[in-house]
One Martini backbone bead per residue (centre of mass of N, CA, C, O) as a GRO file, in nm:
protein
  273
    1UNK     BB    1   1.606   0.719  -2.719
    2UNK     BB    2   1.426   0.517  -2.790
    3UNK     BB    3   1.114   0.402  -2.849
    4UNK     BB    4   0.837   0.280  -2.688
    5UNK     BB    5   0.595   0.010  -2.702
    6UNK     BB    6   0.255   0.069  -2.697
    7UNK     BB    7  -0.028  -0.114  -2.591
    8UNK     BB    8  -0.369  -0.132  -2.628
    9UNK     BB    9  -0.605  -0.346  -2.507
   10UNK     BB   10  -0.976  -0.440  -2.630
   11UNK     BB   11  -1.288  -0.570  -2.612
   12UNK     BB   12  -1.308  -0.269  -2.695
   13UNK     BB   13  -1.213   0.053  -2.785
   14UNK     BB   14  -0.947   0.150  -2.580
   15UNK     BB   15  -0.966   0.375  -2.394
   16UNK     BB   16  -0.916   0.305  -2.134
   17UNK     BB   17  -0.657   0.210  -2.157
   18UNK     BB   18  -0.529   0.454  -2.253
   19UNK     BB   19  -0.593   0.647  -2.024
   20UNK     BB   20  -0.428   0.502  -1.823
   21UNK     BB   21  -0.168   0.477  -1.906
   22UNK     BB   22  -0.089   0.755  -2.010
   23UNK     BB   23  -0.086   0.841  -1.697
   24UNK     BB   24   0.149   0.686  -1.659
   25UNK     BB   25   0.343   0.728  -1.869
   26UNK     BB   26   0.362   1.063  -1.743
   27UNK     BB   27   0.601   0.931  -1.498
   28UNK     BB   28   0.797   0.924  -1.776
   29UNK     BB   29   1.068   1.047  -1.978
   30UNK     BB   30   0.956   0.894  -2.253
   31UNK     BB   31   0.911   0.729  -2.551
   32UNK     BB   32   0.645   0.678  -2.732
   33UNK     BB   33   0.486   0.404  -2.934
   34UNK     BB   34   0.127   0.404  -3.007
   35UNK     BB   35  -0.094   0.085  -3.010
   36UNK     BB   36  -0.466   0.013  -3.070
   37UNK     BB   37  -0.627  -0.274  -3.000
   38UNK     BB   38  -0.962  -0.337  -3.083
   39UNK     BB   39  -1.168  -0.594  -3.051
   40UNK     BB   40  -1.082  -0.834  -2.868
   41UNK     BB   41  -1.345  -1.090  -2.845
   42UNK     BB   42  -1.125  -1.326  -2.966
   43UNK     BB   43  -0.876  -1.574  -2.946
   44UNK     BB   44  -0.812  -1.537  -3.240
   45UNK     BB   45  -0.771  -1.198  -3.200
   46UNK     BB   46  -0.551  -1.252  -2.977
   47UNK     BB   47  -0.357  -1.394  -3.156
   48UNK     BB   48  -0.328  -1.149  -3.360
   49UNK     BB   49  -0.202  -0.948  -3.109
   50UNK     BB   50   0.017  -1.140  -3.048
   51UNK     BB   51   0.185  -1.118  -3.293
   52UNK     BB   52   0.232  -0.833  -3.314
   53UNK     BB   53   0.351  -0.798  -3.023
   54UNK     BB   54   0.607  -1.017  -3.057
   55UNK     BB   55   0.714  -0.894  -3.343
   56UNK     BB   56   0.837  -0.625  -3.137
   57UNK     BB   57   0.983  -0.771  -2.978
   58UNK     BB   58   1.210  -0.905  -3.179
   59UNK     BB   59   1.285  -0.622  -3.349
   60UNK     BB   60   1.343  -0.442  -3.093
   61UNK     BB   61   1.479  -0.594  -2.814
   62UNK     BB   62   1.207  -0.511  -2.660
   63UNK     BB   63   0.940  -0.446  -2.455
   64UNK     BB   64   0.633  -0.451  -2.455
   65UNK     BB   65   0.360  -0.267  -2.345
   66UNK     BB   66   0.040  -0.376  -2.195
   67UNK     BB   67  -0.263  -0.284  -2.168
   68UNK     BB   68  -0.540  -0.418  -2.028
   69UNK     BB   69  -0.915  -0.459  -2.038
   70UNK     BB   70  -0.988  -0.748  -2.015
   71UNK     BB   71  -1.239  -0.991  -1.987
   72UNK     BB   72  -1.245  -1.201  -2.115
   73UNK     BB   73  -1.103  -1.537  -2.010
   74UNK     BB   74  -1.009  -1.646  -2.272
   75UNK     BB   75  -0.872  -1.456  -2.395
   76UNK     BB   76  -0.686  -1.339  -2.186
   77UNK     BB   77  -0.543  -1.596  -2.150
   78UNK     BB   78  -0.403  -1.595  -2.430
   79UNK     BB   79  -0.224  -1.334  -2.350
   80UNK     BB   80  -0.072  -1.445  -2.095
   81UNK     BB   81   0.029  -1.737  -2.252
   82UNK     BB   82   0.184  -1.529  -2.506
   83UNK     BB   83   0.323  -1.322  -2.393
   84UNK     BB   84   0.634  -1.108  -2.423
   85UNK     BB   85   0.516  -0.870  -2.264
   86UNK     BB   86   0.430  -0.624  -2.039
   87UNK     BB   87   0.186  -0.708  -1.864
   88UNK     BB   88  -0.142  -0.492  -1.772
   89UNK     BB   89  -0.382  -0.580  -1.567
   90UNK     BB   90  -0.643  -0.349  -1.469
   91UNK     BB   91  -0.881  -0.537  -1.386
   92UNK     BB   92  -0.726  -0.690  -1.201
   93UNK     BB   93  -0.610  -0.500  -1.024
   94UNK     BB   94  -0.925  -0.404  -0.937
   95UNK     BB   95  -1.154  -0.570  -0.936
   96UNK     BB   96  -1.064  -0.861  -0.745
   97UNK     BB   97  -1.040  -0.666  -0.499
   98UNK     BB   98  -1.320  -0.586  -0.502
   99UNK     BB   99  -1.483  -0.868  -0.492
  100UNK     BB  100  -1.364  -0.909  -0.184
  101UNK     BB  101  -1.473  -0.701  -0.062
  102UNK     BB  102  -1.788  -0.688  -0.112
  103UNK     BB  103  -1.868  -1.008  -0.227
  104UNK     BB  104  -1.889  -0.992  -0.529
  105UNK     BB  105  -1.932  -0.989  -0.855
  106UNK     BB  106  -1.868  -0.949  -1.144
  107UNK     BB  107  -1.989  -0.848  -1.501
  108UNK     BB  108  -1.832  -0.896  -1.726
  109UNK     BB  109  -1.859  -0.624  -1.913
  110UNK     BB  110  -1.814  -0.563  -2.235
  111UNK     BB  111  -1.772  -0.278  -2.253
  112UNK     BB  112  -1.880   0.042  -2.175
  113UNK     BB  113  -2.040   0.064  -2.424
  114UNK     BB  114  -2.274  -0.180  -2.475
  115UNK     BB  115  -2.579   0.036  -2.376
  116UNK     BB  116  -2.549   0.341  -2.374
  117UNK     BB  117  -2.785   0.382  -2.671
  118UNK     BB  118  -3.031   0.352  -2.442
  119UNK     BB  119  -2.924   0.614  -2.259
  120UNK     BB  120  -3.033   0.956  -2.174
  121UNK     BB  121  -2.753   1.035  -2.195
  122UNK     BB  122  -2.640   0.990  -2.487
  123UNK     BB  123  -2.850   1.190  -2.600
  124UNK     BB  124  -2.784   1.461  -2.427
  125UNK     BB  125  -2.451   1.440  -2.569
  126UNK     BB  126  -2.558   1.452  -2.864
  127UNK     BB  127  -2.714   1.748  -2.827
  128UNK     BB  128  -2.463   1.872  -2.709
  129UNK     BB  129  -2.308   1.865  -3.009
  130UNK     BB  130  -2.485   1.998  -3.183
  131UNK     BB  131  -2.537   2.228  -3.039
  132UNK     BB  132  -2.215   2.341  -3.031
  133UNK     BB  133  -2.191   2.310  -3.359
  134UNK     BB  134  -2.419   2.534  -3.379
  135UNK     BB  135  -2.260   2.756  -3.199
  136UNK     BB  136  -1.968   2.791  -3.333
  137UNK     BB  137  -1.866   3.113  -3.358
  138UNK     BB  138  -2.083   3.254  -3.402
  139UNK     BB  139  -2.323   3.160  -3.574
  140UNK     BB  140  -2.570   3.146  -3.312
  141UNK     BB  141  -2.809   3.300  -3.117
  142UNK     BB  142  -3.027   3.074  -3.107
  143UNK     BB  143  -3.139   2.925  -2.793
  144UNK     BB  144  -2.924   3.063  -2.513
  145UNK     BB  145  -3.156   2.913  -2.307
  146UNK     BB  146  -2.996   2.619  -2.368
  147UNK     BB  147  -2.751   2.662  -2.241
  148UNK     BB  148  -2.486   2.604  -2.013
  149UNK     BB  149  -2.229   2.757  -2.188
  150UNK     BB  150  -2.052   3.087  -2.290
  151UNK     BB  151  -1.808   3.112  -2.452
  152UNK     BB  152  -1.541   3.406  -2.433
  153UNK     BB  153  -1.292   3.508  -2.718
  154UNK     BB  154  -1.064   3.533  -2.902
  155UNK     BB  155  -0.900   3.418  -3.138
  156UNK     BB  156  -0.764   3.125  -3.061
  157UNK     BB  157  -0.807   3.046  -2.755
  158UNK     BB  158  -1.000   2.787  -2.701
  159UNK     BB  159  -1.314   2.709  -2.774
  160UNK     BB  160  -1.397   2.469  -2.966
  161UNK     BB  161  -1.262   2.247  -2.823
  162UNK     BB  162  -1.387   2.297  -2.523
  163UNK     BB  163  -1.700   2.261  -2.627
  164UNK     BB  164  -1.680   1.972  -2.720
  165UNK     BB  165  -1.597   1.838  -2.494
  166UNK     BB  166  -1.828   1.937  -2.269
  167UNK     BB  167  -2.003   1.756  -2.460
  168UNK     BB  168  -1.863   1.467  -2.481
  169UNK     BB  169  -1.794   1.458  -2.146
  170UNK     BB  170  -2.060   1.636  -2.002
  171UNK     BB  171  -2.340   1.740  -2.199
  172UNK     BB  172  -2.294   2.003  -2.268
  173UNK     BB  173  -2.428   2.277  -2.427
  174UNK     BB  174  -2.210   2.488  -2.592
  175UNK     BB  175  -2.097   2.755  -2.667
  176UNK     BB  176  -1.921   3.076  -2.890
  177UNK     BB  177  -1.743   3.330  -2.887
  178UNK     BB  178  -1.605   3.597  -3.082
  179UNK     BB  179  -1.403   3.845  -3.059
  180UNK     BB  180  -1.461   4.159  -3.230
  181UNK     BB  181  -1.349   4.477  -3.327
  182UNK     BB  182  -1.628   4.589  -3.280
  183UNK     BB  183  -1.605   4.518  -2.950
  184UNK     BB  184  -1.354   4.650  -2.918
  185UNK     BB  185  -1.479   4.960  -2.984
  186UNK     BB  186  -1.676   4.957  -2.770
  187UNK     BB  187  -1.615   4.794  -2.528
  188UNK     BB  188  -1.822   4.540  -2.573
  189UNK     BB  189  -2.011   4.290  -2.583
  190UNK     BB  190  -2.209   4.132  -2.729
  191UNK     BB  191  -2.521   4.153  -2.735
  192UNK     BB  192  -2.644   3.893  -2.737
  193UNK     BB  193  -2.516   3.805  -2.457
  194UNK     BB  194  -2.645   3.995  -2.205
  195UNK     BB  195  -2.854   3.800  -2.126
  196UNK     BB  196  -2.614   3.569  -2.052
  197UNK     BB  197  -2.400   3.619  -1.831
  198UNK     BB  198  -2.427   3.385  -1.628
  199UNK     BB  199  -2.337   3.200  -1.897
  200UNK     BB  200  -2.009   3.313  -1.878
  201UNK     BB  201  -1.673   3.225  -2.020
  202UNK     BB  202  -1.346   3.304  -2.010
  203UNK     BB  203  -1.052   3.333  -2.296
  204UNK     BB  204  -0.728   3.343  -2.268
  205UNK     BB  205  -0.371   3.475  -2.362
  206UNK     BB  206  -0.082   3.483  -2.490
  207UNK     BB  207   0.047   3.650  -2.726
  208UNK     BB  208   0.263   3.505  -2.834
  209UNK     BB  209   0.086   3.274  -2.875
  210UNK     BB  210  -0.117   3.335  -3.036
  211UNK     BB  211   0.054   3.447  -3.302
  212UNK     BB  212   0.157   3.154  -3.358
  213UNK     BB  213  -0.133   3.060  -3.425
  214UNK     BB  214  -0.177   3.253  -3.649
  215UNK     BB  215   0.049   3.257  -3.821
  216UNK     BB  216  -0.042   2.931  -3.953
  217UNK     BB  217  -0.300   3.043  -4.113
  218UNK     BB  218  -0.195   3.389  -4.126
  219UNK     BB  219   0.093   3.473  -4.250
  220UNK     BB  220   0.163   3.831  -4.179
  221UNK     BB  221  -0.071   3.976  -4.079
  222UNK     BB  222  -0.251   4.156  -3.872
  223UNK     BB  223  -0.409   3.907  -3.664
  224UNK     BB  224  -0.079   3.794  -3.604
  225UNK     BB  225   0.032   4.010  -3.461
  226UNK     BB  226   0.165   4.124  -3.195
  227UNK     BB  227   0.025   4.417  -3.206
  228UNK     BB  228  -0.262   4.271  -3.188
  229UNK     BB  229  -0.282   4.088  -3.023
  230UNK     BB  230  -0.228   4.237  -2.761
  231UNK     BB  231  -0.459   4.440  -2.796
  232UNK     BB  232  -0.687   4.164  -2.780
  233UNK     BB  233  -0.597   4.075  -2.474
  234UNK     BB  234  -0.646   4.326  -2.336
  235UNK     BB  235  -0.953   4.402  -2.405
  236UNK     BB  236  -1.082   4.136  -2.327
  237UNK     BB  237  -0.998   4.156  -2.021
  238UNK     BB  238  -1.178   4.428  -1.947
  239UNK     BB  239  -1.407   4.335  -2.015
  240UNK     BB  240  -1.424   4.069  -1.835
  241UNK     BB  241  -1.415   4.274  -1.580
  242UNK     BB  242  -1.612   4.480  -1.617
  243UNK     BB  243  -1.871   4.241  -1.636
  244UNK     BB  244  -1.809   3.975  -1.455
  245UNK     BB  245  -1.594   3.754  -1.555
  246UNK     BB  246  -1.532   3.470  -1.603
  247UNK     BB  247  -1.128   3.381  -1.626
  248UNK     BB  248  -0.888   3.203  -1.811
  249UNK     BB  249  -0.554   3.099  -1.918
  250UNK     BB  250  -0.490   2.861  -2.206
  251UNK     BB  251  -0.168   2.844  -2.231
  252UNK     BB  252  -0.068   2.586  -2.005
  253UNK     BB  253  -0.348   2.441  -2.076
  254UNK     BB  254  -0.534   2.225  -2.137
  255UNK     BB  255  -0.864   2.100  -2.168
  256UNK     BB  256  -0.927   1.953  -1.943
  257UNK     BB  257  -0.838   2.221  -1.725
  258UNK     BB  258  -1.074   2.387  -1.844
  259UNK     BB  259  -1.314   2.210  -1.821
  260UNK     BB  260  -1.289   2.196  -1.517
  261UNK     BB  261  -1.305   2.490  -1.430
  262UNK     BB  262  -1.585   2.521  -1.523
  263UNK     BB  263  -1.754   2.322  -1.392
  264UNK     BB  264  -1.675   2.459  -1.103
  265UNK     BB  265  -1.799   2.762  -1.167
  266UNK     BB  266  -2.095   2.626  -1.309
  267UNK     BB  267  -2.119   2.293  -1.277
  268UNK     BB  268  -2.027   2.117  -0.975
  269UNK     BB  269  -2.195   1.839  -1.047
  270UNK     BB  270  -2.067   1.740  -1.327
  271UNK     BB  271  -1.836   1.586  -1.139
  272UNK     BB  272  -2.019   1.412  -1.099
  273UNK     BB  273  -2.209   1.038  -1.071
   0.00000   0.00000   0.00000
């Protein structure tokens, strides 16, 4: 099967619009080739997202998929009565009968960013990145107890990816330590930690998958054999249970479902709104 092109349309970022999509197109096992639009805030940039979505209609000879998240009602217009492809209005579809059941007008407020810029939360998920930033990798142990979560796990587990995440979604502070050679010698966590095993969240994986991971880095190596990498996710493992640490193997969950989990298990508060 051919892919299909889906746009993601919107007069702010696209974010939005795509995370909704591809939620949706989950539930379908086709290819798709995806093309976001952001910033179309004016008739004009709706006339030129126009043309692009119509002569995709003509040369592949089948409906491009188009989310949109438009607010403003001249440009969705310009769209509406000009698209060539299947357009899925999310907003229309949600909000207005919101506002039949509330009874209220919604704010038709372009952009979910327009004024983020200068709520506390902003600043503190800002502070959240640089902080797990400046902590990536066991590069510092300083300032620990402003930490709201410290990752622990062999190398390439997934700890850098996960605490960026947790940052730039959830504004937590995310810490990362790698366990290293020394570590499996002793047989115990890496020192600068015992001090806040309290927020300790470890992660591990499948050695067969480790070793794949490792491999592309540096292929042949004793680092990415698979009798090393068994033996550092044995080791890890018992670590963590000697230890008293929660953790989950990261083998075949997203980023998503691991900062989910984490989430729960140390600060299921930060799951509200």
């Amino acid at each position: 099967m051919t892919a299909r092109t889906v746009f993601f349309l919107s007069d702010g970022t696209g974010i939005t619009a795509e995370a909704f999509g591809n939620a949706i197109l989950a539930q379908f096992d086709i290819a798709v080739r995806r093309v976001r639009l952001p910033f179309v805030d004016t008739p004009d940039k709706a006339h030129q997202a126009l043309r692009q979505i119509n002569h995709v209609c003509e040369t592949e000879g089948q409906r491009p998929l188009v989310f949109s998240t438009l607010v403003d009602r001249e440009v969705l217009e310009v769209i509406r009565t000009g698209c060539h492809g299947m357009l899925m209005d999310t907003f229309a579809t949600f909000v207005q009968p919101l506002e039949q059941e509330l009874g209220v007008k919604s704010l038709h407020r372009v952009g979910r960013f327009a004024d983020v810029s200068q709520s506390r939360e902003y600043h503190d998920r800002i502070e959240a990145i640089n902080f797990s930033l400046a902590h990536d990798d066991g590069q510092s142990d300083r300032d620990l107890q402003s930490a709201d979560v410290i990752l622990v796990g062999v190398s390439r587990s997934g700890k850098t990816p996960t605490s960026l995440y947790l940052a730039m979604q959830h504004g937590l502070k995310a810490a990362n330590y790698p366990l290293i050679p020394e570590d499996f010698e002793r047989r115990q966590l890496p020192p600068a930690l015992l001090a806040w095993r309290h927020k300790l969240f470890g992660l591990s994986i499948n050695p067969q998958r480790l070793a794949e991971i490792r491999s592309e880095r540096r292929p042949g190596s004793r680092y990415a054999s698979l009798e090393n990498c068994r033996m550092e996710v044995s080791e890890a493992e018992a670590m963590m249970r000697r230890s008293g640490i929660r953790w989950l193997s990261t083998t075949t969950k997203s980023i998503e479902e691991i900062a989910t989990t984490i989430l729960q298990e140390l600060h299921p508060q930060r799951l509200g709104y």
